[in-house]
C-alpha positions in Angstrom: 20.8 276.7 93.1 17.2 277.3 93.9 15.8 280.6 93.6 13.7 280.6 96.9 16.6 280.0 99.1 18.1 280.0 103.2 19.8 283.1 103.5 22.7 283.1 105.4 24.7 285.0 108.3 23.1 288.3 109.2 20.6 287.8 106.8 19.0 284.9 108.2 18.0 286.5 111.2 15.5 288.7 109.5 13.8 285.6 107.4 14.2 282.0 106.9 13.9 281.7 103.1 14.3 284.8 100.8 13.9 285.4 96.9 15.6 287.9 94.8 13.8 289.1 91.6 15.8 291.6 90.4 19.7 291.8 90.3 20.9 295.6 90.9 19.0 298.5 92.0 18.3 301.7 91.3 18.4 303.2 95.3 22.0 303.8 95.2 22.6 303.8 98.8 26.0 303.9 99.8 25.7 301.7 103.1 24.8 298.3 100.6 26.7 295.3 100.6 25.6 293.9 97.3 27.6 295.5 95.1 30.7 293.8 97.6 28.9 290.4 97.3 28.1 289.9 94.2 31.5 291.1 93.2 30.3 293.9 91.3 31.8 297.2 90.4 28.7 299.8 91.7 28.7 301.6 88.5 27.3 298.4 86.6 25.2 297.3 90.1 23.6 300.7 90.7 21.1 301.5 87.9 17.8 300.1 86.5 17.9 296.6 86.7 16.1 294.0 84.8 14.7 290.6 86.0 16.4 287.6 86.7 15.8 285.6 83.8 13.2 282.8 83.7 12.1 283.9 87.8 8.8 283.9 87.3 8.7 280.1 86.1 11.6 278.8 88.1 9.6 280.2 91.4 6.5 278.4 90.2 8.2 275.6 89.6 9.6 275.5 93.3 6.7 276.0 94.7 4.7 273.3 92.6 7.4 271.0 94.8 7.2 272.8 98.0 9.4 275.2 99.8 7.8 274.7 103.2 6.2 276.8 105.5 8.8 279.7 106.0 8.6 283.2 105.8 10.1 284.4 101.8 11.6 287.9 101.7 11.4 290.0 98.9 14.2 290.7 98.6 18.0 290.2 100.0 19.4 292.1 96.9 18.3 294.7 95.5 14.7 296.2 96.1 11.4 295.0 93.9 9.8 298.3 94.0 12.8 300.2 92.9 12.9 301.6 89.3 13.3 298.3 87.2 13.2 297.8 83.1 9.6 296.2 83.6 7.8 298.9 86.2 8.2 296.2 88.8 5.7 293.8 87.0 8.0 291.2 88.0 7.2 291.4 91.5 3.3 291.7 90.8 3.7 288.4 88.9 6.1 286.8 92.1 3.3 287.6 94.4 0.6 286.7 92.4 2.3 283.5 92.2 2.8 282.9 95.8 -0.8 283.9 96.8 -1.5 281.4 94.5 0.5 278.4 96.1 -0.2 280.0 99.9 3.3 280.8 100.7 4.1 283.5 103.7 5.9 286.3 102.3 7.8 289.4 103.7 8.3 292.8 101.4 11.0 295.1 102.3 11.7 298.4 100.4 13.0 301.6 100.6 10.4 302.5 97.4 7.6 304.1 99.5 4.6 304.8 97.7 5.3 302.8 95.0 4.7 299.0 97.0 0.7 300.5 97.0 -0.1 299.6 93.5 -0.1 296.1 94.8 -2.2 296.7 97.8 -5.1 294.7 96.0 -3.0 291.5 96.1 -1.2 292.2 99.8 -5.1 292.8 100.8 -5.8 288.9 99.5 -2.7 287.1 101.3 -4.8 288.1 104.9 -1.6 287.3 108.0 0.2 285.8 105.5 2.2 288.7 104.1 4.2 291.6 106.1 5.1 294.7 104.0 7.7 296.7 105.7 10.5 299.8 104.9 14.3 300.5 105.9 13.8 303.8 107.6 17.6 305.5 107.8 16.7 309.6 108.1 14.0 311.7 108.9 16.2 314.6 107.6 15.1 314.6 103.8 18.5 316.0 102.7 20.8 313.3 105.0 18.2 310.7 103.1 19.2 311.7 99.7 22.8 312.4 100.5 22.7 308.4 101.8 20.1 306.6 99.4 19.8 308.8 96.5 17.6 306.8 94.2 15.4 305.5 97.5 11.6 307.3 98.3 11.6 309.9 100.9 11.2 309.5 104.3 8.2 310.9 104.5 6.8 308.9 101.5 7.8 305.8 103.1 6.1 306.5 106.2 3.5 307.8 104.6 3.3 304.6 102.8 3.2 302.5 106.0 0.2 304.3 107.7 -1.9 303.2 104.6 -0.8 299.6 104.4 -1.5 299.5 108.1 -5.2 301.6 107.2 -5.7 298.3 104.7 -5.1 295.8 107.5 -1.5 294.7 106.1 0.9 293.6 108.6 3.9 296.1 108.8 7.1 296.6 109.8 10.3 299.0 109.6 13.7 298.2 109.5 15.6 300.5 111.5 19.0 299.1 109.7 21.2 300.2 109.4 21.3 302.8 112.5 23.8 305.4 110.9 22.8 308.1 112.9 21.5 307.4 116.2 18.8 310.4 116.7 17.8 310.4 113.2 16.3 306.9 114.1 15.1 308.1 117.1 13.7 310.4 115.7 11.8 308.1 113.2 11.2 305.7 116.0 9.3 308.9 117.9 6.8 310.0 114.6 6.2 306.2 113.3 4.7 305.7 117.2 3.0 309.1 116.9 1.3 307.6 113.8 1.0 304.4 115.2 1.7 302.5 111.5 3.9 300.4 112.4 3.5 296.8 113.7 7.0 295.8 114.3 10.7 297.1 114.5 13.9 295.7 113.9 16.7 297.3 114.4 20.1 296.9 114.2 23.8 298.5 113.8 25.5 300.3 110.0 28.2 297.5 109.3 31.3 297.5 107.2 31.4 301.9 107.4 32.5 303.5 109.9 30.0 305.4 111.6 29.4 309.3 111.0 29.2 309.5 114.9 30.2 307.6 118.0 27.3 306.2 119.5 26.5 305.5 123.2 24.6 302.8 122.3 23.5 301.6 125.5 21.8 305.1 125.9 20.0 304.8 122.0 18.8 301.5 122.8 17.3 302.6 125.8 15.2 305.6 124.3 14.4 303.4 121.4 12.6 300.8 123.4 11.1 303.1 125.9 9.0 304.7 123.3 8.3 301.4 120.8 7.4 299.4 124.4 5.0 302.2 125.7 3.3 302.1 121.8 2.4 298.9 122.0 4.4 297.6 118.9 6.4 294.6 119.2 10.7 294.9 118.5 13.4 292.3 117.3 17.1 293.7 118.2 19.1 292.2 116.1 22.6 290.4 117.7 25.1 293.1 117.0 23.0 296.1 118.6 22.7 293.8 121.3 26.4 293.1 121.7 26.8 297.0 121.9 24.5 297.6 124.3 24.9 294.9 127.0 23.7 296.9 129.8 19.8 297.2 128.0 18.0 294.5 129.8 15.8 293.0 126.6 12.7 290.8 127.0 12.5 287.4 125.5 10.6 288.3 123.1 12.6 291.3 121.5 15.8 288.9 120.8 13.7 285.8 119.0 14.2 286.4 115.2 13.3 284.5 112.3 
């Protein structure tokens, strides 16, 4: 099985090829299905994980052949700034390597600060990389109770206004929407800052949720203030499903 792969289901609607570097992670946040997926007990999928062996040469070798011209997410499973057994050299050498053969990638993490010690490389891919985060909470304690192991909220935004100061393509993944005015609420001080490029949002599945929503009356709010920002939006199929009374522009339902 290749290593620079089509996700599948949900997941492909965020990216059409993804790559995994890491198996495990250190976030602990209690909304992840990987522990489900992978058929793993969380005690021995939460903790510091260590690279997928031989990753480095196995992605060189795919891309030596070609993967095409796709979009690769780092990562589906597990995150490649979390706290790993290498200090995340792994994914410096992945992107150095992908740089190298022009590939289009896509970083997601909940790590915050950490993704800038590779800002020098994210500077050299030009529109060929987006570097985003989940945002969950703006409530620090409601953060930690949910993603223990994750960066702040404040660090992750934080982080976001200086990729975007660098010129790096950004993005946040409002996903999974747990509570709805705690993303509101992030939604409100990201366009305040005006650091982020692009949402994406879309509904907690497979938990039930803390709260009922209205979400008609969330999606609403959310768009009025990301539309009169100027930042573009993807809602993803399910939170459009559960709010079928939001009229959406064509743009705002076209994925990867």
């Amino acid at each position: 099985m290749p290593v620079i792969y089509q996700p599948r289901g949900k997941a492909r609607e965020y990216n059409p090829l993804a790559c995994n570097l890491y198996i495990g992670c250190s976030h602990r946040c209690k909304y992840c299905y990987a522990p489900h997926a992978l058929q793993k007990r969380e005690e021995d999928y939460f903790g510091t994980p260590s690279p997928r062996r031989d990753i480095l040469a196995k992605i060189e070798d795919e891309l030596r052949i070609g993967v095409g011209d796709g979009q690769i997410m780092l990562s589906f499973i597990g995150d490649v700034y979390g706290d790993t057994t290498d200090d995340c050299a792994t994914t410096r050498g992945a992107l150095e390597l992908f740089l190298k053969h022009g590939a289009n990638v896509s970083v997601l993490t909940k790590g915050g600060s950490r993704c800038l010690r590779d800002l020098d490389l994210f500077r050299q891919f030009g529109d060929k990389i987006s570097v985003g985060a989940t945002l969950t909470f703006i409530d620090p304690a409601k953060s930690a109770e949910w993603e223990s192991g994750a960066a702040p909220p404040v660090d992750r935004l934080s982080a976001l206004c200086q990729l975007k100061e660098a010129g790096i393509h950004t993005f946040a993944s409002l996903e999974p929407v747990i509570e709805p005015e705690e993303t509101l609420a992030l939604i409100e001080a990201a366009t305040q800052l005006g650091c982020i490029d692009l949402y994406k949002i879309g509904k907690l599945s497979g938990h039930k949720m803390p709260v009922t929503p209205d979400w008609n009356d969330f999606l609403s709010r959310a768009l009025d203030m990301i539309r009169d920002s100027g930042s573009e939006v993807y809602i993803k199929q399910d939170l459009r499903e559960a709010a079928p009374d939001i009229p959406l522009r064509a743009e705002e339902t076209i994925g990867a």
